[in-house]
N, C-alpha and C positions, 0 to 999 in steps of 0.2 A: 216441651222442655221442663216446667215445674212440674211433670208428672214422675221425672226422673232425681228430681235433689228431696233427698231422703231427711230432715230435718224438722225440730218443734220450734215454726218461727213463731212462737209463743214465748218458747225457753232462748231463744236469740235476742228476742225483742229485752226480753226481761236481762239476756245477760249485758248487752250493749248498754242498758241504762245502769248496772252494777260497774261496769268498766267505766263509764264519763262517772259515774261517781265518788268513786274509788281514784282515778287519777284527778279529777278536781281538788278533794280533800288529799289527797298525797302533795299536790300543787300549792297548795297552801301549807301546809305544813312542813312541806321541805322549804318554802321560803321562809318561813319560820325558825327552824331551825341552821338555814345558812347566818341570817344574821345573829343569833343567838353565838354560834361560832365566831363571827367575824367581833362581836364582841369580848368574849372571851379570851378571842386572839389577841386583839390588842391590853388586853391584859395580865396575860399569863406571859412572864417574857423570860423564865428560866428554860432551860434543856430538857425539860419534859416534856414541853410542846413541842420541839421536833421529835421526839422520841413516840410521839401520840400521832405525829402525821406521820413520819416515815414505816415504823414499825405495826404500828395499828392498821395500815393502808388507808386512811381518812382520805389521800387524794384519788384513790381505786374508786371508793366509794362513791364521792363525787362528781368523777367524770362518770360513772357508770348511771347514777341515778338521773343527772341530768341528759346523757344519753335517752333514757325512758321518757321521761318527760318530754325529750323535743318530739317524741317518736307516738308518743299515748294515741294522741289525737291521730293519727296517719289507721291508727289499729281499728280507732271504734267506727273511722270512717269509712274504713274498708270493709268492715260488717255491715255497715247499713246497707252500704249499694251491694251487697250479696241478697239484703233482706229487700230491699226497696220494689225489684219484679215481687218476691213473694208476696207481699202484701200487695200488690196490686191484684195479680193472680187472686187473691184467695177475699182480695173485697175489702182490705184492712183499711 
């Protein structure tokens, strides 16, 4: 079977750990920046701040990002258990 999956679990290994990395710091910085928001929000109380959520799509953005986030973790753990025979196979 591992004689057949054509891949550098070398460049997997290495990218699985750029991807938990990359969404940890994304995880923290989007909470960062929601509260940053929600303070602003309750600040800013003229027509412009609906005009920043409606027209800008700030709530597209939002559900989309946190969409990523619920989802980050399901992706890099789905590479490992691709990776997990190979590194057995190959002695890792």
């Amino acid at each position: 079977m591992a004689q057949q999956v054509q891949i550098d679990l070398d460049e997997l290994i290495t990218f699985i750990g750029a991807l938990k990395s990359f969404n940890g710091k994304l995880n923290g910085d989007w909470g960062q920046l929601k509260g940053r928001w929600v303070s602003l929000r309750d600040t800013w109380r003229d027509p412009e701040c609906d005009k920043f959520l409606d027209a800008g799509g700030w709530q597209q953005v939002i559900s989309s990002m946190e969409r990523y986030l619920a989802q980050c973790d399901q992706y890099a753990s789905h590479l490992q258990q691709k990776a997990e025979p190979l590194r057995q196979y190959r002695g890792y």
